[in-house]
C-alpha positions, -999 to +999 in steps of 0.1 A: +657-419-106+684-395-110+701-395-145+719-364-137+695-340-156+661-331-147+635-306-163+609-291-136+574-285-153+558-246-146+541-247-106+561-275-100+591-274-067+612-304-064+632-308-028+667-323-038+686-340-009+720-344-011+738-375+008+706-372+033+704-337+036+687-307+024+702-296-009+683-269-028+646-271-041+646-270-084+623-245-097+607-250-132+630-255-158+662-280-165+688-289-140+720-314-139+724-332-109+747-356-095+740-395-099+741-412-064+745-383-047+716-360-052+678-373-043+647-358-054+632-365-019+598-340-025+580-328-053+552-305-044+525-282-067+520-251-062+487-250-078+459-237-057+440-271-044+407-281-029+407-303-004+375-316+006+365-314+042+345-350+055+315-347+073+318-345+108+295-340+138+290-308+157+274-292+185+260-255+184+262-231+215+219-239+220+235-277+226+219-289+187+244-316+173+241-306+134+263-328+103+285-305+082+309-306+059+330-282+037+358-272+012+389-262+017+412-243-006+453-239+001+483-234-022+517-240-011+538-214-003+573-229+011+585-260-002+605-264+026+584-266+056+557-283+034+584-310+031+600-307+065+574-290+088+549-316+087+546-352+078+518-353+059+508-318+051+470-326+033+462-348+063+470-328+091+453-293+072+425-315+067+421-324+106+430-290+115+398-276+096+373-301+108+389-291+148+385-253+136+349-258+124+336-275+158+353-253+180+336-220+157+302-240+154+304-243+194+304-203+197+271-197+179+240-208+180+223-228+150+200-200+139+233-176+132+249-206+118+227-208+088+230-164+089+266-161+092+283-183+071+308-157+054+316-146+094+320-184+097+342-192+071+366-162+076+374-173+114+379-207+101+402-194+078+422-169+103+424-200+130+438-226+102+465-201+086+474-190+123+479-226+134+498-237+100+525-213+095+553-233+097+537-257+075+543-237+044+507-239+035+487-206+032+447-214+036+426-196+008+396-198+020+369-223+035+333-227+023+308-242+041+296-268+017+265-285+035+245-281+071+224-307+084+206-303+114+183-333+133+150-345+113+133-332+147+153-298+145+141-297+108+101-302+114+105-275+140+123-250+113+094-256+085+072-253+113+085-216+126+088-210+084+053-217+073+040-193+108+065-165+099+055-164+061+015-167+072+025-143+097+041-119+071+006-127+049-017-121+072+005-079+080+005-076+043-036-093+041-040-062+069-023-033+058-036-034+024-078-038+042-067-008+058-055+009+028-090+000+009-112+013+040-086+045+039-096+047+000-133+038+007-136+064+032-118+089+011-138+086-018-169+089+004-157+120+015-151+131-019-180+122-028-201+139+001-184+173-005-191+170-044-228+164-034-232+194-014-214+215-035-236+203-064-265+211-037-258+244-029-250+253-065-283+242-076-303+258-044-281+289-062-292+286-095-326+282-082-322+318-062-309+333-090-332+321-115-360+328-095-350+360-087-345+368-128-382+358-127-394+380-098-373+411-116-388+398-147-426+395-135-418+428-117-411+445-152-439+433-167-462+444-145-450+481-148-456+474-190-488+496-207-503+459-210-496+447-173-529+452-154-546+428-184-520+400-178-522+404-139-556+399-140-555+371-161-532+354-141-548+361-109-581+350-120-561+316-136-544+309-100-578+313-084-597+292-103-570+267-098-571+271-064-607+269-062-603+234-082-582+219-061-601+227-027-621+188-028-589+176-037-567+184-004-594+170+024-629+159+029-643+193+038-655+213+010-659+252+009-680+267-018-683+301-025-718+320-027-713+331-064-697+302-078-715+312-113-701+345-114-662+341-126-663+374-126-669+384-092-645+358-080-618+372-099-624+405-087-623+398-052-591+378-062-579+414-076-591+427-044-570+407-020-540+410-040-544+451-042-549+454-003-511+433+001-496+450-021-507+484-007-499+469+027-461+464+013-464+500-004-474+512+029-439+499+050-420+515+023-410+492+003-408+497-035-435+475-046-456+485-078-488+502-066-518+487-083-549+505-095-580+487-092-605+495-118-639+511-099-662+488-112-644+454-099-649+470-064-685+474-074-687+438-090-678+428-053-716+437-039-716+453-009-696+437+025-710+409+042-718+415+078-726+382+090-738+344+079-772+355+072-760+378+045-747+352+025-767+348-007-786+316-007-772+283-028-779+254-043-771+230-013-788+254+009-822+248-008-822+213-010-847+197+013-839+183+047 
């Protein structure tokens, strides 16, 4: 009811018509008008509004019919063709968007539907705000709110979901077996080349230790005391030898003068001075031994044959 003066709250336009026709549109604030002959004919907001899309039916570019619904968020930008250009500007926007989002959903197929939404919502947007310009109505943006696809289409989603996350399981289950049998097989390696190294610095040790003892023995033997402890350590191997003989096999090899220690132990001294004056004869440097006249003589004179043996105990024992 006009009074003749109005007062416009803030985002509010009011369309005045005067005697019929367009008059002026009040902005926020207070205004006299004319009884009777000015109308307040509109009164818009130009608040940004949603406007909720209803679910509608569609049918993807792989021919899959899918529900879907959304949002849709405009703000009024001309009073004027918001009150003139359309009859009823929220219903035809409304049926504008749901045409727009079949016609889009028609171009793709239902897996890039779910992918591109955001490519999605701006052509939705472009199409509506190219189709509604003389409506006075500026489209914000449009959100996809909800897709449903067939109970059929659905099984066969979870079904291709489950295989590509096993899928994904089984290439992670893989790449790391390979990575342990990598690891297994370079700590084998590791561990191979540690050995040998540890080998062949013992089997050094062991040469250089033994030849410490060699260089050792070999000073010894040169002493003023050396021909004593040579013997006694010739005649100690021997007699070890000699003891071990029944050990080794079944045959058994006695010596003629088992009761004389001594004569074994000079032939012992005996052997060893012929090698060494074999060595001292191809020039090497090997210590030249002297062998004392009377362990030649302790040796009795050479055996020629068998018979020459001296007779034992086994060989008197009756047959």
């Amino acid at each position: 009811i006009n009074t003749g003066i109005k007062i416009v709250p803030q985002q509010k336009a009011w369309v005045v018509e005067r005697f019929g026709k367009y008059h002026k549109t009040l902005e926020p604030g207070i205004h006299l008008l004319i009884p009777i002959v000015d109308r307040i004919a509109y009164v818009h907001s130009l608040k940004e509004e949603a406007i909720p899309v209803p679910n509608q039916q569609a049918i993807t570019k792989d021919n899959v019919t899918i529900s879907i619904d959304g949002v849709l968020y405009i703000k009024i930008v001309s009073p004027y063709d918001a009150s003139y250009g359309v009859e009823d500007v929220i219903f035809a926007i409304t049926q504008l968007a749901q045409t727009t989002m079949r016609s889009e959903l028609g171009k793709i197929t239902l897996d890039k539907t779910f992918e591109e939404r955001e490519n999605l919502n701006h052509n939705i947007v472009q199409s509506i705000n190219s189709a509604s310009k003389s409506w006075g109505v500026e489209c914000l943006r449009y959100e996809i709110r909800d897709i449903s696809p067939p109970q059929s289409v659905k099984t066969a989603m979870d079904l291709q979901a489950e295989a590509e996350r096993r899928k994904r399981a089984e290439i992670l289950q893989s790449e790391g077996d390979r990575q342990s049998e990598v690891n297994l097989a370079e700590g084998r390696k590791q561990s191979v080349i540690m050995q040998a190294e540890a080998e062949a610095e013992a089997i050094l040790r062991k040469a250089q230790a033994t030849a410490e003892g060699i260089e050792a023995v070999s000073k010894a033997l040169n002493n003023p005391n050396g021909r004593e402890a040579r013997s006694l350590r010739v005649a100690e191997q021997y007699l070890n030898a000699f003891s071990n003989l029944a050990k080794e096999g079944n045959s058994v090899i006695i010596p003629a003068n088992t009761n004389d220690a001594a004569s074994m132990v000079a032939q012992a001294m005996s052997v060893y001075g012929n090698i060494v004056k074999q060595t001292s004869g191809d020039g090497n440097n090997s210590p030249k031994i002297d062998l004392a006249s009377n362990s030649a003589a302790d040796l009795g004179p050479p055996i020629q044959s068998v018979k020459d043996l001296p007779e034992t105990e086994f060989d008197r024992r009756p047959n």
